[in-house]
N, C-alpha and C positions, 0 to 999 in steps of 0.2 A: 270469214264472217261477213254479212253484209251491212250496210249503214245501218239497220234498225237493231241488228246483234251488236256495234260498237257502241251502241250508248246505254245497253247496260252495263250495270255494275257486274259482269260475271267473275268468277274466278279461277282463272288458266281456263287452257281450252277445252277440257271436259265440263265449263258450263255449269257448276251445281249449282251457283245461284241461279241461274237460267231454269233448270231442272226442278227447282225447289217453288219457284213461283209458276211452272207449268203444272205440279204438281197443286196446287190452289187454283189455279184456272181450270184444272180439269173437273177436281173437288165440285167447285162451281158445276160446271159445264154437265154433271152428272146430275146434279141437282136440277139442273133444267130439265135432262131428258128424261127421269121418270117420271117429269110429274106433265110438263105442255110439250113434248114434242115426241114421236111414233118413233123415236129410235133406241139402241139400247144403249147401254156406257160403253161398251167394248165397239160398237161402232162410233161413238162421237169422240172418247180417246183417239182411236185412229183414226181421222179427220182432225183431231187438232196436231197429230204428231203430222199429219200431210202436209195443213200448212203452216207450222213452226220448222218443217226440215230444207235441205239445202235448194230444194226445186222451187219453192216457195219464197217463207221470210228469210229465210238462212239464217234463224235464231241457232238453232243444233245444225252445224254444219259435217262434213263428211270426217273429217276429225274427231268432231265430240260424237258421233256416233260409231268409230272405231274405237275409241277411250274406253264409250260404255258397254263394247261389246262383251267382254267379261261378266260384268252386271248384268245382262240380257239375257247371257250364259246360264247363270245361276238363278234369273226368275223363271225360264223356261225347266228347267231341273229341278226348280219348287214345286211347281205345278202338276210336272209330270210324276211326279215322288206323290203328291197326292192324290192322283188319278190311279198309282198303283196299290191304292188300298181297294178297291175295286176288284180286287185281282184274289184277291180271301179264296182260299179252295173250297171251303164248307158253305161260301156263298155263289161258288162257279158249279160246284156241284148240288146247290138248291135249286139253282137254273135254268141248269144246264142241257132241257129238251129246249126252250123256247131261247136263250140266249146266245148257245151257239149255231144253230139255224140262223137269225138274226144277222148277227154278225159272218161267220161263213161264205155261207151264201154270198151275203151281201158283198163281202171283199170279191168273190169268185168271179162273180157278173162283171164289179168293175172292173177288175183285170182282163177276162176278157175282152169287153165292151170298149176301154181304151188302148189294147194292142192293135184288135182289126181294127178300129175308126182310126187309129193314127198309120195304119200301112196304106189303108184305104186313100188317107191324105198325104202320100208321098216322102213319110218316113222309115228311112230304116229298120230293120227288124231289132240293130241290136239297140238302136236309140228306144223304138217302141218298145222293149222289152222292160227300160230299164222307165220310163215313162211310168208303165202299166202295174210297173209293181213296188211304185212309189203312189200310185192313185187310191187304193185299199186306204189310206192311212187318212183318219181325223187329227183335227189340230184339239190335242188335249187342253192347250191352255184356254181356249174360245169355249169350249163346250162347260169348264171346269168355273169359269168368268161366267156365263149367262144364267146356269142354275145357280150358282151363289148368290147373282143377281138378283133373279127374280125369285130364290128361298126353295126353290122346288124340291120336292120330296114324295115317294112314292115307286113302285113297281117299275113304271115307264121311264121315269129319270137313271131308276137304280141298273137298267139295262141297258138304256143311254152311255151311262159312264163305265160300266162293263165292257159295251161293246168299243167303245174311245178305245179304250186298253187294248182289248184284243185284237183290233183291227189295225192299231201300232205295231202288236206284236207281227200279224201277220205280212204287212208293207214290209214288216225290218226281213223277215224268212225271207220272204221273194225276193227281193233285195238282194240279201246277204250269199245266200245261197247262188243267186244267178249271176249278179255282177262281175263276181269275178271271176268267171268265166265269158262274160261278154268283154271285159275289159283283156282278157287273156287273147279273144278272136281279131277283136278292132289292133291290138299294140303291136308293139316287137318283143322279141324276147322270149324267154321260154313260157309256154302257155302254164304249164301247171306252175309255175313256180309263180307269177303273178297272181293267179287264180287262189294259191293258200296263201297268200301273202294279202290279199284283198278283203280275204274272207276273214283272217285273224284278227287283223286290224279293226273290220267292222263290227263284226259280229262277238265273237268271241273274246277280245279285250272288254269290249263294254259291257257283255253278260261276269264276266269277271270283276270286274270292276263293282258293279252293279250288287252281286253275291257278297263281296268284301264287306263292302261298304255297312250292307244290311246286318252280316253276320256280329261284325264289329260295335253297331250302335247295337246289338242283341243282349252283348257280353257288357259293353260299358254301364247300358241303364239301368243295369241292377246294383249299380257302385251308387247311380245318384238319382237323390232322393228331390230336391228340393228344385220348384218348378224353376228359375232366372236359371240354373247351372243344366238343366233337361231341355232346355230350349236353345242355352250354348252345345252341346250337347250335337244337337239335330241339326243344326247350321253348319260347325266345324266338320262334322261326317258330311256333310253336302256337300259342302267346301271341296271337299277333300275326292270324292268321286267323281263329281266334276271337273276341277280342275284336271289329274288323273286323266280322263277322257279328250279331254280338249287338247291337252298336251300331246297325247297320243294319234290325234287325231282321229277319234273314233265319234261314237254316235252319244251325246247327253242323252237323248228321250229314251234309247234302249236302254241304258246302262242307270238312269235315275227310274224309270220302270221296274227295272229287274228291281232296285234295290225297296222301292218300294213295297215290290210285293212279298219280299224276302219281310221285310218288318211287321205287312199287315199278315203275315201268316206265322210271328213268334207267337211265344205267351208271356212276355213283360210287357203288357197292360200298351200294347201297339198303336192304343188311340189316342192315348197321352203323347204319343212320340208325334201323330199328326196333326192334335192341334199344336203343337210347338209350331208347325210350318202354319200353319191355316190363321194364327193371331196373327201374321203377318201378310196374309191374302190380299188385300184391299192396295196397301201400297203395290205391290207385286205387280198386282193387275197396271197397273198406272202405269209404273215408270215401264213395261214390257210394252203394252200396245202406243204408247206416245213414241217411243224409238223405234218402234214395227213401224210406227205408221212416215215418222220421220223417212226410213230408211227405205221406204216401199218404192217397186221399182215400175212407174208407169207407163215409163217407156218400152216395158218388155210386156204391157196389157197393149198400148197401142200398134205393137207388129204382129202381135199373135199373127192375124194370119186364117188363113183356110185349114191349118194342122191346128193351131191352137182353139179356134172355134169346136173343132173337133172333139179334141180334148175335153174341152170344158164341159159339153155336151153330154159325152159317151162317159162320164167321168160321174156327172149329177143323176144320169138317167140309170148306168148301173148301178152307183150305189141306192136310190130310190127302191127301183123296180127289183133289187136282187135283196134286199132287207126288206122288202113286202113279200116276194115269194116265199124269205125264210120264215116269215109271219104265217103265212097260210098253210106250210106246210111244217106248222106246230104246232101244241095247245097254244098258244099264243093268240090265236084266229079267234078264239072268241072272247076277247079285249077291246077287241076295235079299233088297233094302233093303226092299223092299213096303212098305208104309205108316209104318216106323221115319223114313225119308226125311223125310217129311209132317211127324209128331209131332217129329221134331227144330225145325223150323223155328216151333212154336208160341208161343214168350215173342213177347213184345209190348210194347215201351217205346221210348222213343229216340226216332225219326222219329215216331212216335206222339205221344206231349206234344210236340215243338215244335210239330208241326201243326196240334193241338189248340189249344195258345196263342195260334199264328199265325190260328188263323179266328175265336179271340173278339176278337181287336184289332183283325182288319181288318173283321168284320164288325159290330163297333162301330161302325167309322170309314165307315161307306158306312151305315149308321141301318136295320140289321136285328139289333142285338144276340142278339133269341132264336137266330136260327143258330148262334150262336158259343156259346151257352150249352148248346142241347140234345150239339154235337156232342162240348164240353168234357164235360159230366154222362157221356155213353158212350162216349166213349174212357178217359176217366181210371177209371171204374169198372169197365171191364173189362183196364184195365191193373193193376190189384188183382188180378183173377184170375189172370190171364196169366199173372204175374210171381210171382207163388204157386206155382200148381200145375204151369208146364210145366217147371222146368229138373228137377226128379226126373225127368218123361220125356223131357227129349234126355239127359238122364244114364241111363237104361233104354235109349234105343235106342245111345247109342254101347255100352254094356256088351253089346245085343245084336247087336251087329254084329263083336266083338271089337276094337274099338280103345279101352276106358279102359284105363286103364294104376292097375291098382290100389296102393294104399302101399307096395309090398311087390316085385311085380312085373310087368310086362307083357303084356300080349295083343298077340300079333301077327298084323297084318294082310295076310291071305294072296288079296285079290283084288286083279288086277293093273287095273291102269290107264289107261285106252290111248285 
């Protein structure tokens, strides 16, 4: 802790009191920026976790950010558990010419678009590989934070938070699928046996996990009735997937996705099960981006680099340009989303860091460390940017599209949906 951390009154080194009164400054600090200053909550929380963290005041230092990683755990596995009501079959197949072009597409461009720009820039194929098919992937919890925010509602949002989902899904396939086979070429050891060993781990525990979880809250909430015991309910099953995954080492955003969607497609009344998580949105938000923002790693924005410039590049301009072409070659085209669509979908977090973590452990563990490290250095330091400067633009395009709903009052959304 630093001199201005020892004079508060905290309690042990996970800081609650510390956290409890960040938790009121931010309260505060939210309050300023909807109403005099051009930024959203989800950026001025991370600017106060930047400077209350160890680079800074050293109020939350590299310890009490290790304490609350747990807690980070499970508000990232909130989020993403309500980003998987999105996931409704009878609403992917209402969609489903304009949404998954959208989406598609869009992931397609960027995996291409960041494999050549990062070979281009004197990467690796198998590091570029594992780059490029971690790039498809939006940070559910920013996009999940800015429309709550700003109240947004409507067509555009509703394809928004669709496409978050399935563009998760899709980072985790490329991923799951290909990794462990690149982590098979780069190691020692027997290729296939590292390769089903990688893929288990990743993919297939956490869809497992994911399925349990959902099946389980399906069976129990027909036992309870009564809303304080349905909201313990919904926590404990969370609880319980996640922890589950973590321990395993596997993926939360797959596995609290999967379980998501496995809920929003029973029939015990599945929207009762999300507001249980959603009454508790607001704090979530808080304490996740004040320890993101604590935890962010600026040193790995300051060496990007001529490969990381790249990245960041080929990374915003496929996904832009490849969710406008899924636009125009849809009903979608006469909306008028054109390229708002693209930029909505630009934050970058979530499925991002766990993948990142997931490929320096395992590529630890098969005796190629630097893989793990260059691919950690360029995700995490363009997840600094990402997570900075996109949620102003999905908060500009939902404003341009008519669905924010400002403090005061509504825009309403006049294209129909079909």
């Amino acid at each position: 802790m630093t001199v201005l951390a020892q004079f508060l009154p905290i309690l042990g080194p996970s800081g609650l009191l510390v956290i409890a009164l960040l938790g009121l400054f931010a309260l505060a600090m939210s309050f300023v920026a909807r109403r005099w200053l051009p930024i959203s909550e989800v950026v001025a929380f991370l600017v106060i976790g930047v400077v209350v963290g160890p680079r800074v005041l050293g109020v939350i230092d590299r310890h009490a950010i290790h304490t609350l990683e747990p807690l980070t755990a499970v508000a990232l596995g909130a989020m993403v558990f309500l980003i998987g009501e999105r996931l409704r079959i009878h609403d992917l197949r209402r969609m489903r010419r304009t949404l998954l072009p959208i989406s598609l597409v869009g992931s397609a461009v960027a995996f291409v678009a960041c494999f050549f720009a990062l070979l281009a820039a004197g990467i690796s194929v198998p590091t570029a590989y594992l780059l490029a098919a971690i790039a498809p992937s939006t940070a559910p919890v920013t996009v999940q934070a800015i429309v709550s925010e700003r109240r947004a509602t409507g067509p555009f949002t509703d394809h928004v938070l669709a496409a978050t989902a399935l563009n998760t899904l899709v980072a985790g396939l490329l991923f799951g699928f290909g990794a462990p086979f690149v982590f098979a070429e780069v190691g020692h050891g027997s290729a296939s046996r590292v390769a089903l060993r990688s893929f288990v781990q990743l993919v297939i525990v956490a869809v497992a996990a994911g399925v349990a979880g959902g099946a389980a809250l399906r069976v129990a909430r027909k036992h309870v009735e009564r809303w304080g015991d349905r909201i313990l309910l919904v926590w404990v099953t969370l609880l319980l997937v996640v922890g589950t995954v973590v321990a395993l080492n596997s993926s939360v955003v797959i596995a609290t996705l999967v379980f998501g969607a496995v809920v929003a497609n029973s029939r015990t009344r599945a929207t009762e099960l999300f507001d249980a998580v959603r009454v508790l949105e607001a704090p979530i938000f808080l304490v996740f981006f004040i320890v993101t923002g604590a935890d962010v790693h600026m040193h790995e924005f300051i060496t990007l680099g001529v490969a990381g410039t790249a990245y960041v590049a080929a990374r915003a301009l496929g996904r832009t340009a490849g969710s406008w072409l899924g636009v125009l070659v849809s009903p979608a085209r006469r909306w008028g989303w054109s390229y708002w669509v693209g930029t909505a979908q630009l934050p970058y977090a979530g499925m991002a860091v766990g993948l990142a973590s997931y490929t320096v452990g395992r590529a630890a563990s098969v005796g190629a460390p630097g893989v793990g490290t260059d691919v950690a250095t360029l995700v995490l330091g363009t997840v600094f940017l990402f997570e900075l400067f996109t949620p102003p633009l999905l908060e500009r395009a939902l404003g341009r599209v008519g669905e924010a709903h400002s403090a005061v009052g509504a825009a309403t959304a006049t294209i129909p949906l079909r």
